[in-house]
LUMTORVO-700436 format. One record per residue (C-alpha): residue in one letter; x, y negated, z negated. Coordinates in Angstrom, 1 decimal, always signed. Layout:
<recs>
residu:a&u:X&v:Y&w:Z
...
</recs>
This chain:
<recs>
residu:x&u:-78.6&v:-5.9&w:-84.0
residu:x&u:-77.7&v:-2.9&w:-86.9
residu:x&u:-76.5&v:-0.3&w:-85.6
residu:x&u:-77.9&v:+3.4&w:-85.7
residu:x&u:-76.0&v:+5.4&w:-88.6
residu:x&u:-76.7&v:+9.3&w:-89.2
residu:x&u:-77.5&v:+10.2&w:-93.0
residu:x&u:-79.3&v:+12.6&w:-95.3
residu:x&u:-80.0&v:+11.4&w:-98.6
residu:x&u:-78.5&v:+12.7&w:-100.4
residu:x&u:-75.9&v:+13.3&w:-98.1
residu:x&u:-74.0&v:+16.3&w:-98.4
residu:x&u:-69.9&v:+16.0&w:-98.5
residu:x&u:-69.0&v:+17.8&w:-95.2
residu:x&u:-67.7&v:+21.3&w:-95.9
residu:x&u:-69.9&v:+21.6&w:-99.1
residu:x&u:-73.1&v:+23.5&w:-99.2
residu:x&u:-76.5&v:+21.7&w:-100.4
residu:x&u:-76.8&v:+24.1&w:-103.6
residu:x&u:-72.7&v:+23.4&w:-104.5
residu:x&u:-73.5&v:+19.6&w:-104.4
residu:x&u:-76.6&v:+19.5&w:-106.1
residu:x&u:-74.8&v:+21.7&w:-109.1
residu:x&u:-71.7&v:+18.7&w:-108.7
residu:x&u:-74.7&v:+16.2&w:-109.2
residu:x&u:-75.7&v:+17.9&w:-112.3
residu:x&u:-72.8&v:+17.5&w:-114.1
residu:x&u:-73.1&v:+13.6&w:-114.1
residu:x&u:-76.4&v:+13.5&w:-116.6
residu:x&u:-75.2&v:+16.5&w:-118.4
residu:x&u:-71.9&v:+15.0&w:-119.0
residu:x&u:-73.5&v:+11.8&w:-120.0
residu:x&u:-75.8&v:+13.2&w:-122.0
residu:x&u:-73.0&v:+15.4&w:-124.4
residu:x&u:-70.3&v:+12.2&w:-125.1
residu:x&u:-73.9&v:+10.0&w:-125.8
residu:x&u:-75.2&v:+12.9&w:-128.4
residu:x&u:-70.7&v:+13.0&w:-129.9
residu:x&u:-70.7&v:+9.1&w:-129.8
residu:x&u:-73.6&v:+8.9&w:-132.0
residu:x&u:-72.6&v:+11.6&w:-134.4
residu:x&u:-69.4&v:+10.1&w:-134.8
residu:x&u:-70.2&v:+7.9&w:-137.7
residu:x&u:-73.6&v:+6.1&w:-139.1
residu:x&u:-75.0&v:+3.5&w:-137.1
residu:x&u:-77.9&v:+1.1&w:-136.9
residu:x&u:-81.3&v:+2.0&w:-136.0
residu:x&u:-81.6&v:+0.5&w:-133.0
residu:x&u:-78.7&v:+2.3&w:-131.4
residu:x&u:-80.5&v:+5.9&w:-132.4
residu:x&u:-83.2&v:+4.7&w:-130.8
residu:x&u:-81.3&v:+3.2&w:-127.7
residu:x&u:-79.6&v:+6.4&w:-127.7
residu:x&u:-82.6&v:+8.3&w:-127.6
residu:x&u:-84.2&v:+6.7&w:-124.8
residu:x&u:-80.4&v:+7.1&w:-122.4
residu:x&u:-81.1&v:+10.6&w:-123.6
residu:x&u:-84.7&v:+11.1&w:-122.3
residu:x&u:-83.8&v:+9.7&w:-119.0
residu:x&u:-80.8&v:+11.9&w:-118.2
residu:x&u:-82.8&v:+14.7&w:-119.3
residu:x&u:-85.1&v:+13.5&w:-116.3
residu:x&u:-83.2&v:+13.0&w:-113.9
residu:x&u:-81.6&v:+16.5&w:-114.7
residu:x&u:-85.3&v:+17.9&w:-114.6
residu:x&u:-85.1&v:+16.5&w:-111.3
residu:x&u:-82.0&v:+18.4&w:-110.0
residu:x&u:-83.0&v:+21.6&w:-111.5
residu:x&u:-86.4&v:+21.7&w:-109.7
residu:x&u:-84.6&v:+20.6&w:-106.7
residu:x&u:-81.7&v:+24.0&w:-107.3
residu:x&u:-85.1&v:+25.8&w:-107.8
residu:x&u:-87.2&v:+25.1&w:-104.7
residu:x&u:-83.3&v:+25.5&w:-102.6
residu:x&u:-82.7&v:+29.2&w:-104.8
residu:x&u:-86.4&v:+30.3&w:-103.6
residu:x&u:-86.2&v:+29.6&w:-100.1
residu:x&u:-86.3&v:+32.8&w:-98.3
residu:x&u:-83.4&v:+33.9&w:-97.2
residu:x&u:-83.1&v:+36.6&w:-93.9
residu:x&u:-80.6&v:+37.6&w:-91.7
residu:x&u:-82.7&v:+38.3&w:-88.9
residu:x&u:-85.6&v:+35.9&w:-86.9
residu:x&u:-89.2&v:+36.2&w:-88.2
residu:x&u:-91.2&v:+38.5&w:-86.6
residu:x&u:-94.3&v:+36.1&w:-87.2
residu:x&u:-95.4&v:+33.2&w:-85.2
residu:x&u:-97.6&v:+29.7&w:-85.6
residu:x&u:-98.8&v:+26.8&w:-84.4
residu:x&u:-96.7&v:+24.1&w:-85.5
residu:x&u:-99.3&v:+21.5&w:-83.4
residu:x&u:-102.3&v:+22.6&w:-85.9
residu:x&u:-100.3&v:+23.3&w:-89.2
residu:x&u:-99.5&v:+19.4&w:-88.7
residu:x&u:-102.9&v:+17.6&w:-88.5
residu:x&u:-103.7&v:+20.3&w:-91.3
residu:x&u:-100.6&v:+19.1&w:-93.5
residu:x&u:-101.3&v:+15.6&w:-92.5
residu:x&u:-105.1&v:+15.7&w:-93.2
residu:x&u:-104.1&v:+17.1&w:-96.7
residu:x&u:-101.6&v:+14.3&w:-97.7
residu:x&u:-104.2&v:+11.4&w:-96.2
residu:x&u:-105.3&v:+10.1&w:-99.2
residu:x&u:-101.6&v:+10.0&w:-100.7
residu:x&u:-101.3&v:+7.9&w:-97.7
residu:x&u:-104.6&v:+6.2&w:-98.5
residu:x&u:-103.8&v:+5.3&w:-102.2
residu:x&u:-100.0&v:+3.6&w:-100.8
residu:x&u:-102.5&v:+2.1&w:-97.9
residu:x&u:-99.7&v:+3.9&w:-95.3
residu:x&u:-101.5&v:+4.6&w:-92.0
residu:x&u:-100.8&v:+7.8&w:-90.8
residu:x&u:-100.2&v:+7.9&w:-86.7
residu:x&u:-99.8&v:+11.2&w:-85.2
residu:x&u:-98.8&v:+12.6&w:-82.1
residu:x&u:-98.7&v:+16.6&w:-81.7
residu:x&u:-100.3&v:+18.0&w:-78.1
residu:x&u:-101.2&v:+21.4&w:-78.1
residu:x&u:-98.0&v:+23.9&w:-78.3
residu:x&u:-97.1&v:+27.3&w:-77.6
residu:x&u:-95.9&v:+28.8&w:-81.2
residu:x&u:-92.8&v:+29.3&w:-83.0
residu:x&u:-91.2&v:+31.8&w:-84.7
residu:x&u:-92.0&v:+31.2&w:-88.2
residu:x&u:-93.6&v:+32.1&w:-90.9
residu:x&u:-97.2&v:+30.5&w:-91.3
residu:x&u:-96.6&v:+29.9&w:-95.6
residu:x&u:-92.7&v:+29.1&w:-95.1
residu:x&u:-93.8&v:+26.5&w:-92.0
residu:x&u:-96.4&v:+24.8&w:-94.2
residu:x&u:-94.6&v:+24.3&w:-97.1
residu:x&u:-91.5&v:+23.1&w:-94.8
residu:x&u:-93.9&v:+20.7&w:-93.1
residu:x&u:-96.1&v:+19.0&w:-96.8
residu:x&u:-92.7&v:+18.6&w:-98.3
residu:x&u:-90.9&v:+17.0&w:-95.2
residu:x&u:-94.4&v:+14.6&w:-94.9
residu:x&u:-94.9&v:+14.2&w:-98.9
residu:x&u:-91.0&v:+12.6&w:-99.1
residu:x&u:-91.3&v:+10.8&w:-96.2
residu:x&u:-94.5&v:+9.2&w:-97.6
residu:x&u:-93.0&v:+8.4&w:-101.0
residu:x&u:-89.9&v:+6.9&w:-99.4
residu:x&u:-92.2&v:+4.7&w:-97.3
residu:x&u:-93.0&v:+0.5&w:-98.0
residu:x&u:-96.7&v:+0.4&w:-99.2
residu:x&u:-98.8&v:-1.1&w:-96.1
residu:x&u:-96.8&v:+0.5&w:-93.3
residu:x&u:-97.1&v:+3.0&w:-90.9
residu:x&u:-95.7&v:+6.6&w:-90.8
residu:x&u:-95.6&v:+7.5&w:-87.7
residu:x&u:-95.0&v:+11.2&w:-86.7
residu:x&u:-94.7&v:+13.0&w:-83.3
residu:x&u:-94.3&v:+16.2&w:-82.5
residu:x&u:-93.1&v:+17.0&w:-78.5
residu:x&u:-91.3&v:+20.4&w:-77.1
residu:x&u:-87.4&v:+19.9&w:-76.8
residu:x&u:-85.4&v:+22.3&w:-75.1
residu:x&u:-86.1&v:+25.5&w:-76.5
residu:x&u:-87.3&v:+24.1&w:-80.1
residu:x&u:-90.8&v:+22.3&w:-81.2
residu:x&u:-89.8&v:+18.9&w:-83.0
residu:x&u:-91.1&v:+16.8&w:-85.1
residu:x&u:-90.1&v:+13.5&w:-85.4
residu:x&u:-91.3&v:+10.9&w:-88.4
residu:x&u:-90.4&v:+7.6&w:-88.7
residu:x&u:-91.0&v:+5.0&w:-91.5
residu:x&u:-90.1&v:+1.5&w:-92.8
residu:x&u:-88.0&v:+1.8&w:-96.2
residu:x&u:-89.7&v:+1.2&w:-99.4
residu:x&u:-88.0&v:+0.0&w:-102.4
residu:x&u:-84.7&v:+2.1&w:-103.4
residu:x&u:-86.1&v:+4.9&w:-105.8
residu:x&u:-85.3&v:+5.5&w:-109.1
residu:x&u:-82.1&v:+7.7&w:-109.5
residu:x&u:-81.1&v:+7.1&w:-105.6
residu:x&u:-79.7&v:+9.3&w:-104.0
residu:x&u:-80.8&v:+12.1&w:-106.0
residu:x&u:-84.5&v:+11.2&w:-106.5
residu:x&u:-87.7&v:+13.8&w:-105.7
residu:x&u:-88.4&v:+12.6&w:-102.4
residu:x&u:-84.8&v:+12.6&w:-101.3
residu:x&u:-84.4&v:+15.7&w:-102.7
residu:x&u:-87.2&v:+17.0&w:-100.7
residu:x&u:-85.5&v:+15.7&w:-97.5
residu:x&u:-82.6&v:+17.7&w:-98.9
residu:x&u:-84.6&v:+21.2&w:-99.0
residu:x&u:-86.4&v:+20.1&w:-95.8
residu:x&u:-83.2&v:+20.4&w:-94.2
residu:x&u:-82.4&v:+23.8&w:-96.0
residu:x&u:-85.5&v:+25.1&w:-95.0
residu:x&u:-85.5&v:+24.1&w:-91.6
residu:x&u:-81.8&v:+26.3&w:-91.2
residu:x&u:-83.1&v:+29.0&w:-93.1
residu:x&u:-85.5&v:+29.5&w:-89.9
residu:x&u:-83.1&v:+28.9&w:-87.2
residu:x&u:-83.7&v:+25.0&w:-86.8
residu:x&u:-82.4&v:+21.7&w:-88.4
residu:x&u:-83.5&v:+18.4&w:-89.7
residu:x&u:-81.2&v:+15.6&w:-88.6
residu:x&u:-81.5&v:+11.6&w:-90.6
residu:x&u:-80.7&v:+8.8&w:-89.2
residu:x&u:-81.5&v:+5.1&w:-90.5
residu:x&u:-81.4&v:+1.9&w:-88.1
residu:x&u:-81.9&v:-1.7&w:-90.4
residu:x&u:-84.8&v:-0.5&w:-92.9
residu:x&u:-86.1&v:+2.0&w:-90.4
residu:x&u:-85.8&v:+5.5&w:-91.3
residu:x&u:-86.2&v:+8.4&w:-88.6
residu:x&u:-86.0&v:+12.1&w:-89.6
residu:x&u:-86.0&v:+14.5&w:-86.4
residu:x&u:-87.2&v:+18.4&w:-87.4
residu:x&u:-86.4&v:+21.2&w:-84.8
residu:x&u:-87.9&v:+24.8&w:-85.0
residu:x&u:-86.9&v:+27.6&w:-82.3
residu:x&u:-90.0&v:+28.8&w:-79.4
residu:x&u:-90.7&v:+32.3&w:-79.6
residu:x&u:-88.3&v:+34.3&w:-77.1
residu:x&u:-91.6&v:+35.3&w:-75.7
residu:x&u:-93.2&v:+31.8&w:-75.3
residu:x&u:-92.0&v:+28.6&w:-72.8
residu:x&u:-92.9&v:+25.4&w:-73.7
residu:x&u:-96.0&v:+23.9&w:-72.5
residu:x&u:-95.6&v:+20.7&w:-69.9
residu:x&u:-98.7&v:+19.1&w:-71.4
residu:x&u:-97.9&v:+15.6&w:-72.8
residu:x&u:-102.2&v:+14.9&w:-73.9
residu:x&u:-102.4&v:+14.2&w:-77.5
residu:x&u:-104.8&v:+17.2&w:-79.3
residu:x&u:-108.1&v:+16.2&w:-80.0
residu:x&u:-108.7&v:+15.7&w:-84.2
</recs>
C-alpha cells in the first residue's frame, strides 16, 4: 500500500513565500529564452534551426504567460489586516459554483458528487469566497482523469467550514509543476490564508485530496446537522 505524502503543487520551498517562488520560477523561461535569442544571433545558421528556435521561443513565452497571470491573480488578492466584517453561506456558494462548472465536468465526462448540509456562515466575503471556491473546483477539475469522479464534501470542523475534494490524477500537465491548474491550487491556498483559513494537499497512489478550511463567524456555532442539502 502507498503511503499518504503532504504536497502542493507547486510546492513552495519552506521559508519562501508563494509570490518569491513563483518570481524564482520565472527566471527559468526567461533565462532560456535570452541565451536561445544570443545562440542564434551568434553566427548564420540554417533555416530550420530559426524555425526550431522560434517555436522553443513561443513556448517559453507561454509558459511565462502562465506565471505572470498566476503573480497577477496572487498581487490582486485582497489583502486586510483585520477579519471581514461580511458573512456567507459557504453550503449554497458551493452547489452554485459546482452547478456553474457542470458542464466543464460534463465535456471531461467527470461526475460531480457533492456533499455540503446546510451551514451556519462564515466570515468572508461573498465575491472573495466565490472566486476562492470556482478556482479551487475549476483546477481540481482540470487536474482530474477524464471518466472519474470528483468528489467534494463540505462538513463543520472545529471552528472552521471545510471543504474537502478529492480526485483520481489525470495525465501530468504540460509545464508540471507550474501549469494553470496547479497554479490555481497555488492561489487557492493564498486565498484561503488571506481570510484566516488554509488549504492543505495531500496525494495517496494517484488519488489526490485537497482539504479547504474557512473560520465560523465569532457569532455563529456550527450546526450538528449531518443531512445532505436538498438540490
Amino acid at each position: 500500500m502507498s503511503s499518504a505524502r503532504p504536497q502542493l503543487a507547486p510546492a513552495v520551498p519552506e521559508g519562501r513565500s508563494p509570490l518569491a517562488h513563483l518570481l524564482h520560477a520565472l527566471n527559468q523561461p526567461l533565462t532560456g529564452l535570452q541565451c536561445s535569442m544570443e545562440l542564434t544571433l551568434a553566427g548564420p545558421r540554417p533555416a530550420d534551426h530559426y524555425i526550431r528556435t522560434l517555436r522553443e521561443g513561443l513556448d517559453l513565452v507561454s509558459r511565462m504567460r502562465t506565471l505572470v497571470e498566476a503573480l497577477r491573480d496572487l498581487t490582486d488578492l485582497p489583502v486586510s489586516s483585520r477579519p471581514s466584517e461580511s458573512v456567507c453561506p459557504l453550503d449554497r456558494l458551493l452547489y452554485e459554483t459546482a452547478a456553474e462548472l457542470a458542464p466543464v465536468a460534463e465535456a471531461r465526462e467527470i461526475r460531480l458528487s457533492i456533499i455540503a448540509p446546510a451551514m451556519d456562515p462564515v466570515r468572508a466575503d461573498q465575491g472573495q469566497l466565490s472566486t476562492l471556491l470556482f478556482r479551487f473546483l475549476d483546477s481540481a477539475l482540470s487536474l482530474a482523469r477524464e471518466k472519474s469522479e470528483l468528489q467534494i464534501a463540505a462538513a463543520s470542523d472545529h471552528g472552521a467550514a471545510s471543504v474537502n475534494v478529492s480526485w483520481m490524477e489525470g495525465p501530468l500537465p504540460e509545464n508540471s509543476p507550474f501549469s494553470g491548474p496547479e497554479l490555481g491550487l497555488l492561489i487557492t491556498r493564498a486565498a484561503a490564508e488571506r481570510l484566516g483559513g488554509s488549504l492543505t494537499q495531500t496525494i495517496t497512489g494517484k488519488r489526490q485530496t485537497c482539504l479547504l478550511q474557512i473560520p465560523w463567524t465569532h457569532s455563529h456555532r456550527p450546526r450538528t446537522s449531518k443531512g445532505e442539502r436538498p438540490r
